[in-house]
N, C-alpha and C positions, 0 to 999 in steps of 0.2 A: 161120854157119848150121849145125845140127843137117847131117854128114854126108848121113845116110839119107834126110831130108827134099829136102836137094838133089837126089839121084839121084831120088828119087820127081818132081819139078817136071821134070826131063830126061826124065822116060819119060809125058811128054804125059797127066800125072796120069789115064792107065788106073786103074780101081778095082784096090783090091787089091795093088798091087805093090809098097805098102809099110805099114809099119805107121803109122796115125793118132797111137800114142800117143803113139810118138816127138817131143819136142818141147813137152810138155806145160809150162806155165809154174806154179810151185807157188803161186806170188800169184791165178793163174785158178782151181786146185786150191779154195783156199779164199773164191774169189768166188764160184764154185758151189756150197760147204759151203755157203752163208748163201741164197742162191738156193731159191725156192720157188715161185714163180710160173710158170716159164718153164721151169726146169731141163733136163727131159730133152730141149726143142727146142735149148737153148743148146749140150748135151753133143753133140747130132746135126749141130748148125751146126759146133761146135768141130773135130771130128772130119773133117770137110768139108774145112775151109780146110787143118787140119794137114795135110793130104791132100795140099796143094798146094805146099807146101814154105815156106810164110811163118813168120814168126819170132814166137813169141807172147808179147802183154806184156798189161798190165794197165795202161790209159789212162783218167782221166776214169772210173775205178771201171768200166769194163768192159772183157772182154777184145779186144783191139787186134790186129789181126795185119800187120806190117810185112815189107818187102823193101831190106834194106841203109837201116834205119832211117827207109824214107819209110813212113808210114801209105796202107794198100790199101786195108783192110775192118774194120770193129768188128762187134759183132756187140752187138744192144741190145733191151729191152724196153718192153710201154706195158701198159696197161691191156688192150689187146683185141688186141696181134699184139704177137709179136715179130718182127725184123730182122736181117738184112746191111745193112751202108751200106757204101754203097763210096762213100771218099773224092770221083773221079774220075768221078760216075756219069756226069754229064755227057758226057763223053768218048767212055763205051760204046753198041757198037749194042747192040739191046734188042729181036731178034728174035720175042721170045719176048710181048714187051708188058706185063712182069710188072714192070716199075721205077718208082717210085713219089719225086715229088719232094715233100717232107714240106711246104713252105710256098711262095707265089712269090717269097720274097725267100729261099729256098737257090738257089744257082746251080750250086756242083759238086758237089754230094753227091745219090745216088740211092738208095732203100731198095728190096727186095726182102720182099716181108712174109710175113709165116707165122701160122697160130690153131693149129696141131696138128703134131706132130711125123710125124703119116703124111702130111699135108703135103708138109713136106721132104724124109721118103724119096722119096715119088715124082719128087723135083725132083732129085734129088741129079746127076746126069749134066749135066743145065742149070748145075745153081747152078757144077759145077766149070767148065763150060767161062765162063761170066760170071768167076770168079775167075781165069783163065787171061786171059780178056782184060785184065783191070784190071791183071794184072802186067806183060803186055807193054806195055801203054800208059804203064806208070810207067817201063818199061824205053827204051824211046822218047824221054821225057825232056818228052812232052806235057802243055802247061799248060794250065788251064780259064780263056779269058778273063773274066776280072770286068768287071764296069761299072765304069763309072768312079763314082765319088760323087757328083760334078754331077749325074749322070745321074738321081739319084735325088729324089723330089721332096719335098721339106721340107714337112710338116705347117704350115699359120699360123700355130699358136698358138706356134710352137720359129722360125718366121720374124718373129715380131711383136718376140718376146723379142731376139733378133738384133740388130734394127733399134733396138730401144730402148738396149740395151748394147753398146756398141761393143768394151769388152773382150771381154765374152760370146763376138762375134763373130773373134777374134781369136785368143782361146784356142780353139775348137771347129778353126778353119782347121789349129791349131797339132796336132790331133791325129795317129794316125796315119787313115788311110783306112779301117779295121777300124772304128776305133773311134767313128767319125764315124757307118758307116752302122748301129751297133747301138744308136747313139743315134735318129739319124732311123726304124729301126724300129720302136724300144722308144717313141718318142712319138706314131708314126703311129696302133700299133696299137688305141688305143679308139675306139670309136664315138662318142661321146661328147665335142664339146668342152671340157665342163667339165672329163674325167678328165684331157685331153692337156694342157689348160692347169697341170693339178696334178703332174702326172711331169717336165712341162717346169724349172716351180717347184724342185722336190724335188732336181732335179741343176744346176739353174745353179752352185750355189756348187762343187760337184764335176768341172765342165767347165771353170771359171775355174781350177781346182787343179792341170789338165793330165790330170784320171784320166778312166781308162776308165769304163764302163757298171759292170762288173763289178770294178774295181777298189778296193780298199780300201786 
């Protein structure tokens, strides 16, 4: 870790006591060049976290800010806000009532949302001590319990399928626990039984194959 950056996370990230720039990652450098949308909130977020003495990378195409290689915080965009996620949100109190869990099926991850960058200035004093806690709590060594998969409840049309293939069934058990509930997600989610009976379809042959949702 960037010397100055450490001494800065030891002096209980007072504004000011060190310099933000320190630590700049030159891969975020030119995620920001290309950045249009969000820029100057991302530059304001960026500057924030650097504040706190994390390590910055460039993850899953946006900037990533780590402590001794565990992921804390990224920092991200949509359509109509951009965000902090903190890994861990789960984890943290939320004094403030400002955390935001993007669907029911995230469990440890919490977002902090922003529309404007005077926004975030006015947060900035909040936003650091939220990122003070998420590092002690990494520092702690606390884990966000998961459900379990059982726990989760299989769509019919992916239980029908199941029942009728007993490989099917055999190979889905065989995956890991990730990757079981991104499937039972990704078939729950249409309204629609016609659409859930067609996704279910589209990946038997791919779950028989041992792969992920995402895998190729």
């Amino acid at each position: 870790m960037n010397p100055t950056l450490e001494k800065c996370n030891n002096m209980k990230l007072q504004k000011g006591l060190c310099n933000p720039m320190n630590g700049m990652n030159p891969q975020v450098d030119a995620f920001l060049s290309r950045t249009t949308k969000w820029r100057k909130e991302f530059g304001r977020l960026r500057e924030i976290v650097l504040e706190c003495g994390l390590t910055e990378e460039l993850k899953w195409g946006v900037p990533c800010y780590t402590l001794q290689k565990s992921n804390i915080v990224l920092i991200h965009g949509f359509k109509e806000y951009c965000a902090l996620l903190f890994f861990k949100g789960a984890l943290l109190k939320d004094p403030e009532g400002i955390m935001i869990r993007q669907t029911e099926n995230v469990q440890a991850a919490r977002q902090i949302r922003f529309a404007s960058a005077q926004e975030i200035v006015g947060m900035e004093s909040i936003l650091r001590t939220y990122i003070q806690q998420a590092i002690e709590v990494e520092k702690s060594g606390k884990e966000v319990k998961f459900k379990e998969t059982s726990e989760y409840k299989i769509p019919k049309e992916f239980q029908n399928k199941l029942d009728e293939l007993p490989a099917l069934k055999t190979a889905f058990e065989a995956l890991t626990p990730g990757r079981q509930r991104a499937y039972i997600f990704y078939f729950a989610a249409p309204k629609q039984s016609k659409t859930r009976e067609s996704r279910v379809e589209k990946y038997v042959r791919q779950i028989l194959k041992g792969r992920g949702l995402n895998d190729r």
